[in-house]
C-alpha positions in Angstrom: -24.8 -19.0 -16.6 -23.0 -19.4 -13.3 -23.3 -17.4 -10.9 -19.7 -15.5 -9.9 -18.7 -16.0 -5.7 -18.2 -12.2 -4.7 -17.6 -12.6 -0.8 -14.5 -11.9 -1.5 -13.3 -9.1 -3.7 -10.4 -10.9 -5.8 -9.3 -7.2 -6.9 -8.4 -6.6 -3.3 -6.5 -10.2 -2.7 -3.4 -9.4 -0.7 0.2 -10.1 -1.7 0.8 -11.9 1.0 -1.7 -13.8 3.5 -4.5 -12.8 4.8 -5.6 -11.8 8.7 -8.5 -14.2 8.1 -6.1 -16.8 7.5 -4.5 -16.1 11.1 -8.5 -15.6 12.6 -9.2 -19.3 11.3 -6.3 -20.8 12.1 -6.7 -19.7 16.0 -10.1 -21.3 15.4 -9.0 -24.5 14.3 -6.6 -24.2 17.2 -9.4 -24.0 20.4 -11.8 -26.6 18.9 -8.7 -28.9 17.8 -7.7 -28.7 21.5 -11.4 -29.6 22.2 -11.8 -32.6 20.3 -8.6 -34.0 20.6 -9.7 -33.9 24.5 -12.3 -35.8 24.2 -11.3 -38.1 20.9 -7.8 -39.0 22.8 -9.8 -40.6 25.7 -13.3 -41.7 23.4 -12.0 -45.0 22.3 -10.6 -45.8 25.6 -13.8 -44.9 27.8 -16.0 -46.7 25.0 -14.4 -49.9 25.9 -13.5 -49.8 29.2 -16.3 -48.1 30.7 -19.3 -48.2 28.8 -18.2 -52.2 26.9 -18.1 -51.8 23.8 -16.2 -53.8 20.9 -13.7 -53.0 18.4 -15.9 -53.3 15.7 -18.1 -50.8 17.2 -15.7 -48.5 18.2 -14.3 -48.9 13.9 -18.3 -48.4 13.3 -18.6 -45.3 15.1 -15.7 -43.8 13.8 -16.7 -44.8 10.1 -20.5 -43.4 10.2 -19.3 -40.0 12.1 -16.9 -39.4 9.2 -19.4 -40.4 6.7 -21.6 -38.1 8.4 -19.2 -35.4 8.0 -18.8 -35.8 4.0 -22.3 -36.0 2.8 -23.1 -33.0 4.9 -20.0 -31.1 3.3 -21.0 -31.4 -0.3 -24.2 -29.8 0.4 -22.6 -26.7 2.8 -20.0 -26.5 -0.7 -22.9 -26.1 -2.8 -24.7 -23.9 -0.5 -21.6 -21.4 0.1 -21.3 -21.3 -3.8 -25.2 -20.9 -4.6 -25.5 -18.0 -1.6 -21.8 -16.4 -2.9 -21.4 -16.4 1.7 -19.4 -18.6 3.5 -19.0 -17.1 6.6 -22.6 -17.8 8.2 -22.2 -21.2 7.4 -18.6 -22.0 8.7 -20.1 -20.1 12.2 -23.0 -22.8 12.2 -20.5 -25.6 11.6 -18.5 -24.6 14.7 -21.4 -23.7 17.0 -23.2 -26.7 16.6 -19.8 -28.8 17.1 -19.6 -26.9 20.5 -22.6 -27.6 21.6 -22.9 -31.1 20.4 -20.0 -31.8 22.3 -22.3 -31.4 25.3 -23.2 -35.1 25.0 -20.3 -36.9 25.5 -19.7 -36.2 29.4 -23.4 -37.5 29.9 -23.3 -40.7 27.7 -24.2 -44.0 29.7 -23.9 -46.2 26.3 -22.6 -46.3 23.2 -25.4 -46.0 20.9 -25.3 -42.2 22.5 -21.6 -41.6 21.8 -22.5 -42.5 18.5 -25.3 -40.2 17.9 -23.2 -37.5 20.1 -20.2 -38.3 17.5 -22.7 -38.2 14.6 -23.7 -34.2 15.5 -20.7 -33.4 15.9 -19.1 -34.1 12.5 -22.9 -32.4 11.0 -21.2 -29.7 12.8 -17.6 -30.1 10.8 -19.5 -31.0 7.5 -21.0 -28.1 7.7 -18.4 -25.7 8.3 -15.3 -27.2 6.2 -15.9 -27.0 2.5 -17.3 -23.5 2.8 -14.4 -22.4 5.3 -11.4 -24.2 2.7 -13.3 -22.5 0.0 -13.0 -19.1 1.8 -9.2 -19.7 2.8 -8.8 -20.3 -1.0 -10.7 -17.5 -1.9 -8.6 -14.9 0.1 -5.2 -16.0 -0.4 -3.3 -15.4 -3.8 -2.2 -18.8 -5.8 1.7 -17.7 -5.0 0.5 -17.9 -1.3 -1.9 -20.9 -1.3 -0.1 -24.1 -0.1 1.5 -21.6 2.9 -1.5 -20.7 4.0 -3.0 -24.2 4.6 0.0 -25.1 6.3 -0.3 -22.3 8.5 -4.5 -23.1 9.2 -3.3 -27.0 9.8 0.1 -25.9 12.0 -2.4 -23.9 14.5 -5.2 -26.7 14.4 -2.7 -29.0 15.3 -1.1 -27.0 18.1 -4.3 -27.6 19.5 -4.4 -31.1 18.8 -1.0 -31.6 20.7 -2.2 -29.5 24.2 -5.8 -30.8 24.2 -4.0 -35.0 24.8 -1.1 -33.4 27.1 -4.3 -31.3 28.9 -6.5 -34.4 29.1 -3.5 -36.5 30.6 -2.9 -34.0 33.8 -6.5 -33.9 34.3 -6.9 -37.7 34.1 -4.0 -38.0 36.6 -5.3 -35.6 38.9 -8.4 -36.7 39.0 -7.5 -40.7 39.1 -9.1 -41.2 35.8 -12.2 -39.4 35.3 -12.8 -39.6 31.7 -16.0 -37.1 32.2 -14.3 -34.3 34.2 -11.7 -34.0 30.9 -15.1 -34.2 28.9 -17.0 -31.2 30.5 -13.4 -29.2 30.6 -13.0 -29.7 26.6 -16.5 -27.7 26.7 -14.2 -24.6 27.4 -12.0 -24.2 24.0 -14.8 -25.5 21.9 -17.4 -22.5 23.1 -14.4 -19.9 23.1 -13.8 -20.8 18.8 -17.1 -19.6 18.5 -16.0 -16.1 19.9 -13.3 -15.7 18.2 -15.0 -16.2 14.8 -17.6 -14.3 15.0 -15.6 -11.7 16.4 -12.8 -12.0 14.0 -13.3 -13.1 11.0 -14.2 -10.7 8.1 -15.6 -11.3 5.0 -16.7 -8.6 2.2 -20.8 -8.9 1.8 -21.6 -9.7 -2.2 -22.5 -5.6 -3.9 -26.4 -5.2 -2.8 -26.6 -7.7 -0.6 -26.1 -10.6 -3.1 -28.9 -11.3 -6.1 -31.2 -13.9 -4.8 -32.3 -14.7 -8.4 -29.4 -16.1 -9.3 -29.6 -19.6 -11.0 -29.0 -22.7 -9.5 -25.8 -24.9 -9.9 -26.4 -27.8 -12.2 -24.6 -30.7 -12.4 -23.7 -30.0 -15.9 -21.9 -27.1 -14.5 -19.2 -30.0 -12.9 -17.6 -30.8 -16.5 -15.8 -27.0 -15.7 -13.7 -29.0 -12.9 -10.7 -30.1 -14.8 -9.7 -33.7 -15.2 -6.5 -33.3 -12.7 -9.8 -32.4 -10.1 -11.3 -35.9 -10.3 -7.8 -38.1 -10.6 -6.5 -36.3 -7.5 -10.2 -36.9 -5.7 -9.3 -40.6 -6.6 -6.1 -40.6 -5.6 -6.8 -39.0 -2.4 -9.8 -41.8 -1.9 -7.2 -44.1 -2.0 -4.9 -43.2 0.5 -8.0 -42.7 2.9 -8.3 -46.2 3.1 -4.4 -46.5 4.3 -4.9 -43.9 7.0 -7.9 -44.5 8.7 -9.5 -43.2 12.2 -7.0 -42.2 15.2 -9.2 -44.0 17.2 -6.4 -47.0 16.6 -3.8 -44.9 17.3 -5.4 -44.5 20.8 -6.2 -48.5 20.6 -2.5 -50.1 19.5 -1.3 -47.5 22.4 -3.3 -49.2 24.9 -2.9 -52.5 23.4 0.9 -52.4 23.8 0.4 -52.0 27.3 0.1 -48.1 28.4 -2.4 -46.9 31.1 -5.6 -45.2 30.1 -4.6 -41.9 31.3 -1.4 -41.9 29.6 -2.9 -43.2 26.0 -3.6 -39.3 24.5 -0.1 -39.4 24.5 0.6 -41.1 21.5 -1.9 -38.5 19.6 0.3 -35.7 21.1 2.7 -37.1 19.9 1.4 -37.3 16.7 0.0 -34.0 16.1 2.9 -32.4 17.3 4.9 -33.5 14.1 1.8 -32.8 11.7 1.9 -29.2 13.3 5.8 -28.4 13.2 5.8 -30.2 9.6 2.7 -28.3 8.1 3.7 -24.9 7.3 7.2 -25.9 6.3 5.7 -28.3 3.8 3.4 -25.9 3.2 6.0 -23.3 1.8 7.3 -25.9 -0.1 3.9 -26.3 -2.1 3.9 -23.2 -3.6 8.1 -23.6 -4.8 9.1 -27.1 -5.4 8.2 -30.0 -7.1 4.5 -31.2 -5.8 5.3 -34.6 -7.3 7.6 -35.4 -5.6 6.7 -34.2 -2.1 3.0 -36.3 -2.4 5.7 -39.3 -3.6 7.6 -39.3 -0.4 4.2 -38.1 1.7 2.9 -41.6 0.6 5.9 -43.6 1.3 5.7 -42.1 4.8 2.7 -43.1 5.4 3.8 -47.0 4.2 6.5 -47.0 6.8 3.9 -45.3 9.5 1.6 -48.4 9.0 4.1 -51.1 8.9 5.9 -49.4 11.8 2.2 -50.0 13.5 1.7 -53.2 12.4 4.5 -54.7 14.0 5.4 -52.6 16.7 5.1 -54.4 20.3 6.5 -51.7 22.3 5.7 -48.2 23.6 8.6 -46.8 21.4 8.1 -48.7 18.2 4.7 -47.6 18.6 5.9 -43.6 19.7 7.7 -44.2 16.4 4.8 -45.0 14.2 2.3 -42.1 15.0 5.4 -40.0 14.5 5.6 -41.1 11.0 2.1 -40.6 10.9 2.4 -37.2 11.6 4.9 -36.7 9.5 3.1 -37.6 6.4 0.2 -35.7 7.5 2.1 -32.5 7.3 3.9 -33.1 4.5 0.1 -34.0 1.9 -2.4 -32.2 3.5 -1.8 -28.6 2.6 -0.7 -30.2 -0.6 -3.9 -32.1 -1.4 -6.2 -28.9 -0.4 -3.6 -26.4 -2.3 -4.5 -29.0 -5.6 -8.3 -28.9 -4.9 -8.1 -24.6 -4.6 -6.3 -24.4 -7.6 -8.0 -26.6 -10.0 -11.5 -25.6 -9.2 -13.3 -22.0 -10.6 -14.5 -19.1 -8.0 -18.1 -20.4 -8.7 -17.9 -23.8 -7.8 -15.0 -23.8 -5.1 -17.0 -24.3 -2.4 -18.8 -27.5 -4.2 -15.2 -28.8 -5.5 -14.4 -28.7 -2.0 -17.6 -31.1 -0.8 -17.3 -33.5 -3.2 -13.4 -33.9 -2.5 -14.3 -34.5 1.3 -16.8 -36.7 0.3 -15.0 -38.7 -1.8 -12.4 -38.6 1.4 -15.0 -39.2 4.0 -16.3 -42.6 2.4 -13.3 -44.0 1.9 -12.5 -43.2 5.7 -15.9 -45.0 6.8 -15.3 -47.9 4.5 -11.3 -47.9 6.2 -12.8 -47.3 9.6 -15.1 -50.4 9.8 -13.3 -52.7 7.8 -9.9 -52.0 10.2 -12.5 -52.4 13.2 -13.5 -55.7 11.8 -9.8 -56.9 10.6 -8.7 -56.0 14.3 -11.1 -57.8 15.7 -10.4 -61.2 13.5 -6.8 -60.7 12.7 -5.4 -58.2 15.3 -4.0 -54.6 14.7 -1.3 -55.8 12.1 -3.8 -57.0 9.6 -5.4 -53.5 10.2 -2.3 -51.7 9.6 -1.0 -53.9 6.9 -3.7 -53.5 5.0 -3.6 -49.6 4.9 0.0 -49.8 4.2 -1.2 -52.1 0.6 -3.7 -48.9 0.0 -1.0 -46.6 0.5 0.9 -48.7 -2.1 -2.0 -48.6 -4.5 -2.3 -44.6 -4.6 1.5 -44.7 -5.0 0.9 -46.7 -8.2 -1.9 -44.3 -9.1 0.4 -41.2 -8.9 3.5 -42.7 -10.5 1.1 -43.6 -14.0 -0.7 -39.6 -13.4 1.7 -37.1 -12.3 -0.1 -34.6 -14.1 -2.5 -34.4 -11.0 -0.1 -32.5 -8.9 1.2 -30.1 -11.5 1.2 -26.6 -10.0 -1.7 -24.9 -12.1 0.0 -21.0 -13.6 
C-alpha cells in the first residue's frame, strides 16, 4: 500500500492561495535575481575571458541541466517516501547559494562547469519537492494561478538581476567578477526568507518511518494524459533550449558585453508580466488552446532568432520567447499537479523534469554544435522544426490538456 503525503493537511486547504505560495515566490524572486546575474554575463566571460568555444559553452549548459533532472527524480521520490518537502527544498537553495561561490574565482572553464554542475544539484534538489508542495497547498480551482504567481515573482528577479549586472558592469568598466561576488547577496538572503517563512504542517507523530517503499509498480497510478504530456513537453525542450544563446545571438549581432543581459531582461520581463495572467486563464479557459498558441509562439520566437541581424529583430525574438514562456509554463506544471495522486506528486514531478532536463542537454549541445558548423540560424531553425513536431503531437492528443474535475 502507498504511503499517503500528510505535510499538508488537505482538510485545511484554503479557498483561495496560500501565504506559502507568496513565501516561495519571494524565494524564487532573490535567487532568480542571483542567477540571472551571473548566467546573463556566463556565456560572455566563458568566451571572452577564459576562451572557450561554442560547443563548450552548449556542453556546459547541457550537462548542468542534465545534472539538475536526474537529481530531481530522486528529491520527488524522496519528498514522497519522507511525506516532508520542506527540508529538502531548504537544501536545494542553500547549496545553490553557496555553490555560486565558485564562479567569481574560476580561472577556466572546466571550473565553471563543475561550479554550474553544483549549482543545478542545488535546483534538482529543491524543485520537484517545492512544485509538489505548491501543488499540495493550493486547491485545483486555484492551481494554474498559483504557478503563475511563483513564475511572475521568479521572473521579477530574472528581469533586475541583467538590469543590476549591466550598471555594475558599466561602473566598473567590465568586471564580470565584481557582478559575480554581488549576485552572492540575493542568493544567501532566499535562504533567510525560507526558512523563516515558509510553513509546512509536520506529518501526525512525527511521520511513520516504517512506511513502505515506493515501487515502480506504483507508477501505472499516473494516468496516461501524465506520460503523453511528459512527451509532449520533451519535445518542445528541444525547440527552446539554454538562454546561454540568447546572451550569444545578442552579442553576435553586435552589442557590447556589458550591455548583453539586456536581451534576458528583456525577456523575463515578458515571461513575468505574462505568467500570472496566463496563469488565471489555466484554471477558466480552454487549456488546448492556450498550449496551441504557446507553441506557435515559440515557432515565431525561433525563426524571429534565426534570421534576425539586428539589435531589434533580435529585442523582438526574446520577447516572443518570453511570451511563450508565460503563457505554457504554469500550464504544463498545473497538468503535471493535477494528474498525479498526493502519494506520488513529488515523484510525478521528477520524472517530468527529467524527461525536460534531457531533452534540454540533448538541445543544448546539439545547438552548440549546429552553431558552431552552421551558425545561429541552423540552431534556431531547428528548434523552431521541434516546436513544430510537439504542435503535431498535441493536435492528434488533446486529451493531455483536459482540465482534470
Amino acid at each position: 500500500m502507498l504511503p499517503v503525503y500528510r505535510g499538508v493537511r488537505r482538510d485545511a486547504a484554503p479557498s483561495g492561495l496560500s501565504p506559502n505560495v507568496v513565501v516561495l515566490g519571494i524565494v524564487s524572486l532573490l535567487m532568480g535575481m542571483s542567477s540571472a546575474m551571473i548566467y546573463g554575463l556566463l556565456p560572455v566571460f566563458l568566451v571572452t575571458v577564459l576562451g572557450a568555444s561554442m560547443a563548450s559553452i552548449g556542453a556546459i549548459e547541457g550537462i548542468a541541466e542534465a545534472t539538475t533532472s536526474f537529481i530531481k527524480i530522486m528529491s520527488g521520490y524522496a519528498s514522497d517516501r519522507l511525506g516532508r518537502r520542506k527540508p529538502l527544498v531548504v537544501i536545494g537553495y542553500a547549496l545553490s547559494a553557496v555553490n555560486k561561490l565558485a564562479f567569481p574565482m574560476a580561472e577556466a572553464a572546466t571550473t565553471v562547469l563543475i561550479a554550474r554542475m553544483a549549482d543545478r544539484f542545488g535546483k534538482g534538489i529543491r524543485d520537484a519537492p517545492r512544485d509538489a508542495l505548491l501543488t499540495d497547498i493550493m486547491p485545483s480551482h486555484v492551481r494554474g494561478a498559483g504557478f503563475g504567481l511563483r513564475l511572475a515573482l521568479y521572473t521579477i528577479g530574472a528581469v533586475v538581476g541583467p538590469l543590476t549586472a549591466i550598471a555594475l558592469m558599466k561602473i566598473s568598466g567590465d568586471n564580470f567578477r565584481l557582478v559575480f561576488w554581488v549576485a552572492l547577496v540575493p542568493g544567501f538572503a532566499s535562504i533567510l526568507v525560507l526558512m523563516i517563512g515558509l510553513k509546512e504542517s509536520p506529518a501526525p507523530d512525527g511521520g511513520d518511518p516504517a512506511r513502505p517503499a515506493i515501487r515502480w509498480q506504483d507508477f501505472v497510478l499516473l494516468p496516461a494524459e501524465f506520460w503523453w504530456a511528459m512527451l509532449l513537453t520533451a519535445i518542445l525542450a528541444l525547440a527552446r533550449f539554454s538562454p546561454a544563446f540568447l546572451v550569444l545571438k545578442t552579442h553576435e549581432v553586435g552589442v557590447d558585453a556589458a550591455l548583453v543581459p539586456a536581451i534576458l531582461a528583456v525577456m523575463y520581463l515578458i515571461y513575468s508580466a505574462s505568467a500570472y495572467p496566463f496563469g488565471l486563464l489555466v484554471d477558466r479557459t480552454d487549456r488546448y488552446i492556450q498550449l496551441t498558441a504557446g507553441i506557435a509562439i515559440l515557432i515565431g520566437a525561433d525563426l524571429m532568432l534565426a534570421f534576425s541581424n539586428t539589435i531589434w529583430m533580435t529585442v523582438l525574438g526574446a520577447a516572443l520567447w518570453g511570451l511563450q514562456m508565460g503563457v505554457t509554463q504554469g500550464l504544463l506544471a498545473t497538468v503535471i499537479g493535477d494528474c498525479a495522486p498526493p502519494q506520488l506528486r513529488g515523484s510525478a514531478f521528477g520524472l517530468f523534469d527529467l524527461a525536460v532536463g534531457a531533452a534540454t542537454f540533448a538541445a543544448s549541445t546539439g545547438a552548440g554544435l549546429l552553431w558552431m558548423v552552421a551558425g545561429p540560424a541552423a540552431a534556431f531553425s531547428a528548434g523552431a522544426s521541434f516546436a513544430g513536431l510537439s504542435l503535431a503531437i498535441l493536435t492528434f492528443r488533446p486529451a493531455i490538456v483536459a482540465r482534470r474535475r
